[in-house]
C-alpha positions, 0 to 999 in steps of 0.5 A: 291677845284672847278675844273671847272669855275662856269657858271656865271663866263664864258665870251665869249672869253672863249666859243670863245676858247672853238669852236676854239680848241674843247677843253673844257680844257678852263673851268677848273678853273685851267689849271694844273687839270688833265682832267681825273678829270673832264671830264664828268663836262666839257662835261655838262657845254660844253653842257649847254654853246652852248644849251644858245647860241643857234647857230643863230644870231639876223638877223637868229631870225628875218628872221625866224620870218619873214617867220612864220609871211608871212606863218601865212598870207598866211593861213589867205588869203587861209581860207577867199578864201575857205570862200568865195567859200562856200558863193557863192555856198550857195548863188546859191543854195538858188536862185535856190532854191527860183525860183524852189520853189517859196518860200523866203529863207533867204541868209547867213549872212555870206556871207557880213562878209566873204567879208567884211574881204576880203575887209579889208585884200586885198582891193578886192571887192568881188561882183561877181564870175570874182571878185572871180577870182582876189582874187584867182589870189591875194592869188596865187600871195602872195604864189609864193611871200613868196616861192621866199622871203623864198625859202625852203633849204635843211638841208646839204645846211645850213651853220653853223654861226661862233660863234663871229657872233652870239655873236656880232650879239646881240650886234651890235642890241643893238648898243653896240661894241663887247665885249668878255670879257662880261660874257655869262651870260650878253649876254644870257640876252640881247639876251632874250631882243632882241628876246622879241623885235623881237616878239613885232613886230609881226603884228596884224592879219589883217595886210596882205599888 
């Protein structure tokens, strides 16, 4: 005889019952089963109910993959200004080196593509020190920008999402009502869904704006 309910056969009114009365007595397959029986089963599929579920919510998923994709950015801006400081320090070293020494010396070909990317990610021009100075002035304007959009919290700070948000959250991104009677199973798949979509957002590298 099967003591516990099978994992695919557990709904979200279950696991709801499971949060609220930190019981897992909810996962027996027939309530008059002595838990002695099966008390190390039940802490397994306890544990491998709430590791599916995850514990944040969509709009959770979709703030996190905001802020990973503002940092991204911010490393790209601060890359192409350290780029482009190396690029103008060569640049005054060949000039020097042309009037010291009377010689022609080829300049870096990578000095017009630094700044073309430049260009392309901010829309600054870079043709002079002073305009070097914008792009700094820009890059610091984007960190202060992600640090005010994405303030650091400290982990005792962090507030745990109630269970029924986390599970309605999916439904409600797929526009469907909340139903606890859909089989976590069920949910798990459209929470993938969702997360897949999610990432299908993630912007290509030289959308900085």
């Amino acid at each position: 005889m099967k003591l516990l309910k099978p994992y695919h056969e557990i709904t979200l009114k279950d696991v709801i019952l499971l949060d609220a009365t930190k019981s897992a007595n909810v996962l027996k397959k027939y309530w008059f089963i002595p838990l002695f029986l099966c008390r190390n089963e039940l802490e397994q599929l306890a544990t491998k109910i709430f590791e599916s579920i995850g514990g944040k919510t969509v709009n959770d998923l979709q703030d996190q993959f905001d802020r990973i994709t503002s940092y991204r950015r911010l490393l790209i801006l601060e890359a192409l200004y350290k780029a482009v400081q190396i690029e103008f320090e060569l640049k005054g070293r060949v000039t020097a080196w042309k009037v010291l020494l009377g010689k022609d010396f080829k300049e870096s070909p990578q000095l017009e593509q630094v700044m073309a990317e430049v260009l392309k990610h901010t829309g600054i021009s870079i043709e002079t020190p002073e305009s070097l100075k914008d792009f700094a002035d820009y890059v610091q304007f984007r960190i202060d920008k992600h640090a005010e959009t994405y303030p650091e919290i400290e982990e005792e700070e962090k507030e745990s999402t109630p269970l029924i948000e986390v599970f309605n959250s999916v439904f409600l991104f797929f526009n469907l009502p909340p139903n606890e009677n859909a089989l976590l199973i069920t949910w798990i798949a459209l929470k993938k869904q969702a997360e897949e979509r999610i990432r299908s957002q993630k912007p290509e590298e030289n959308e900085l704006q």
